[in-house]
N, C-alpha and C positions, 0 to 999 in steps of 0.2 A: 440477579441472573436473568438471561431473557429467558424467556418460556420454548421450552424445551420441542422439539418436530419429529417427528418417527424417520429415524437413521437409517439412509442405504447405503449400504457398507460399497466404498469401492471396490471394486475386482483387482483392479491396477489401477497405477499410476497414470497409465495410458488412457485417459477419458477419452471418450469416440466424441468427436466433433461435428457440426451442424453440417449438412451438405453445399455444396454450391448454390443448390435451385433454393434456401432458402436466404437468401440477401434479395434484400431489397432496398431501395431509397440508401444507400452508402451505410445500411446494416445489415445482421442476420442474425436468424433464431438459433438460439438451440433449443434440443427437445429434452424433457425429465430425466430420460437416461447420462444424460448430458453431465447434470448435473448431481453432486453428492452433498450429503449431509454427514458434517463426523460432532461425534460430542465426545464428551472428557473421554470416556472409556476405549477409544477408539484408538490406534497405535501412533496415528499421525497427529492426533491434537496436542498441538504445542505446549507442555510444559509451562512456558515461560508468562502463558497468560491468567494461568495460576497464582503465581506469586507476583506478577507487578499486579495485579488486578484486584485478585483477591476473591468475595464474595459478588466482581464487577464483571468477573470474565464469562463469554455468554457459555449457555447451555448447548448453543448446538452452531454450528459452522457451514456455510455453504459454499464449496471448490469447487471448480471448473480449473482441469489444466489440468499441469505435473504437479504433483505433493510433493515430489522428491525434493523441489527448488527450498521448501521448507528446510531443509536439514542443511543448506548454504550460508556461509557468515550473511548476514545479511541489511544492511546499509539502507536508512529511511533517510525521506528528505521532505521539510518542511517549508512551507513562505507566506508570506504575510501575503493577502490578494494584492495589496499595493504598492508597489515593487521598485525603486528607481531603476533608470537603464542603466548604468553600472555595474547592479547585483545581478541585473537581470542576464547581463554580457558573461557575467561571470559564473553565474550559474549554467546558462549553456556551455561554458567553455567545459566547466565539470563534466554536464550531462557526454560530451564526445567523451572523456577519459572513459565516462564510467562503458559505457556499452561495449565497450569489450575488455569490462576486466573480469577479476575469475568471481567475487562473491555474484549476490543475487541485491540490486535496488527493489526495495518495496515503499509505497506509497498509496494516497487516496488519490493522489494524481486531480486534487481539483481545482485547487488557484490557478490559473492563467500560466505563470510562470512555473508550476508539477506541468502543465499540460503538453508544454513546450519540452521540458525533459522527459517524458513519455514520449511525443512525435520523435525525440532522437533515439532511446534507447532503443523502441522498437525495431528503429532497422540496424541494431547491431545481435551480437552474438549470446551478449551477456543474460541472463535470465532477471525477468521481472515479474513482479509482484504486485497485482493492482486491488485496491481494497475498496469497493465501490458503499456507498454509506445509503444500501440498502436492499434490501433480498436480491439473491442473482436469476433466481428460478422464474422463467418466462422473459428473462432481462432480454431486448435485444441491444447485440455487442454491437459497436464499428467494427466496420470489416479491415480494418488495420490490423486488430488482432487476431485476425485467422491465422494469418500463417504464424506466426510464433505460438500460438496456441498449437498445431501441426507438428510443431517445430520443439514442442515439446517446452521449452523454453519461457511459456509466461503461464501463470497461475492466479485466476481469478480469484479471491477469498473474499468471505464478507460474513462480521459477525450478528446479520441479520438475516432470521428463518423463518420469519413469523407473515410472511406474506408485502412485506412493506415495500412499497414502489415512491413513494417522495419523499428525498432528502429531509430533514430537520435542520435546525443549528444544532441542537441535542443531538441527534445521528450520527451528524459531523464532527463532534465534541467524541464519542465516544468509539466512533470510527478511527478517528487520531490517535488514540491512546492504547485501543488494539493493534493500530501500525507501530505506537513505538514500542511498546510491549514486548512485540515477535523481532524486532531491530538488535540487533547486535551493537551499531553505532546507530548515531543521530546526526543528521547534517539539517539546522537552518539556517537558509540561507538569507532569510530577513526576517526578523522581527519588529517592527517599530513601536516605542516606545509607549507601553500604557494598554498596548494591543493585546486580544486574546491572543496571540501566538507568543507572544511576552510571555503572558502569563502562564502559559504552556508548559514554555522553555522552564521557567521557573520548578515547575511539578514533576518535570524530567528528571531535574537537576535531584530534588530532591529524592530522586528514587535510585541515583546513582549509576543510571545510563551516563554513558561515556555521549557528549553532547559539542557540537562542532558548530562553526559557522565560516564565512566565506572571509576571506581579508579584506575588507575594505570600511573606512571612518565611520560609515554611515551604520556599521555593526560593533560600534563603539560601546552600545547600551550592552548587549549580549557579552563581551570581552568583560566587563567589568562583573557581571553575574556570575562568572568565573566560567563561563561557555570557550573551547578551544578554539583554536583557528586551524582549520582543516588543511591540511598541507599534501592530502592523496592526489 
């Protein structure tokens, strides 16, 4: 479990957001109130990180947004950082469907090709889920997501509260797993073969997530793992 942080209960859903005057350089702050901590006992801590997790699921959670977008079917997507332009055409082509359908996308949003499907969801309707793989508290955001944050619409979460500000591969590894965890579906969109994201997929599979991938030869390896072909 990670080491547990003194809990401030949100009031609402409705978190008060950073002002204008604080952007700066193509970011901005938010301030403490900004941000909440829930841990198990709390009414919005997800269930579901309980039982795929186990003894692995953290101690305390850090939100920024709507909590509501939590109670959404809710659709992750994963990719290999190195991506042919194929998968890559094809996974944007997703990323338009999805921004304005009704569940909620969530992701770490940090391969090249998450980041690319971030730049599109954001300016659509549909609500997103961005899991950054390390404390959000004194984070400063892109200012992309203000207005969906405004908008009610996007929900920072991160299962790190212990003050961490640089990434790990570890962080990342365990970042991942908290996203697919709280996932209703799993969409990757590449895997290559021998790669951690393989191997990933592999640890999905066995935990009985409903696990997707894109149509195309080159995710030939994933078909054969007995991963679907996502048809939404």
């Amino acid at each position: 479990m990670l080491s547990q942080t003194r809990t401030t209960q949100p009031k609402s859903t409705d978190a008060p957001i950073a002002s204008p005057e604080h952007k700066s350089g193509g970011a901005f702050s938010v301030s403490a109130p900004d941000v909440h901590t829930i841990v198990p006992s709390d009414a919005h801590y997800p269930p579901s990180l309980a039982r795929y997790l186990g003894a692995g699921a953290p101690a305390a959670l850090r939100t920024l947004g709507n909590l509501d977008i939590l109670s959404r079917t809710k659709l992750a997507i994963f990719c290999s950082s190195r991506c042919p332009g194929n998968v890559i055409l094809r996974t944007y082509d997703l990323a338009q469907r999805l921004r304005t359908a009704q569940y909620a996308v969530i992701s770490g949003f940090h391969a090249p090709v998450e980041q690319e499907c971030l730049t599109v969801l954001l300016r659509g309707p549909a609500p997103v889920v961005i899991c950054p793989a390390r404390d959000i508290a004194d984070m400063r955001l892109p200012v992309a997501w203000r207005a969906p944050l405004v908008e009610r619409r996007l929900l920072v979460l991160s299962p790190f509260s212990g003050g961490e500000r640089r990434p790990t591969a570890d962080m990342a590894m365990l970042r991942n797993r908290f996203v697919a965890a709280l996932a209703d579906r799993i969409i990757i969109a590449r895997a290559a073969p021998g790669d951690k994201t393989e191997a990933f997929c592999r640890e999905l599979l066995a935990w009985g997530k409903p696990v997707y991938t894109l149509p195309d030869e080159v995710n030939g390896n994933l078909a054969l793992m007995g991963v679907g072909i996502y048809q939404g």
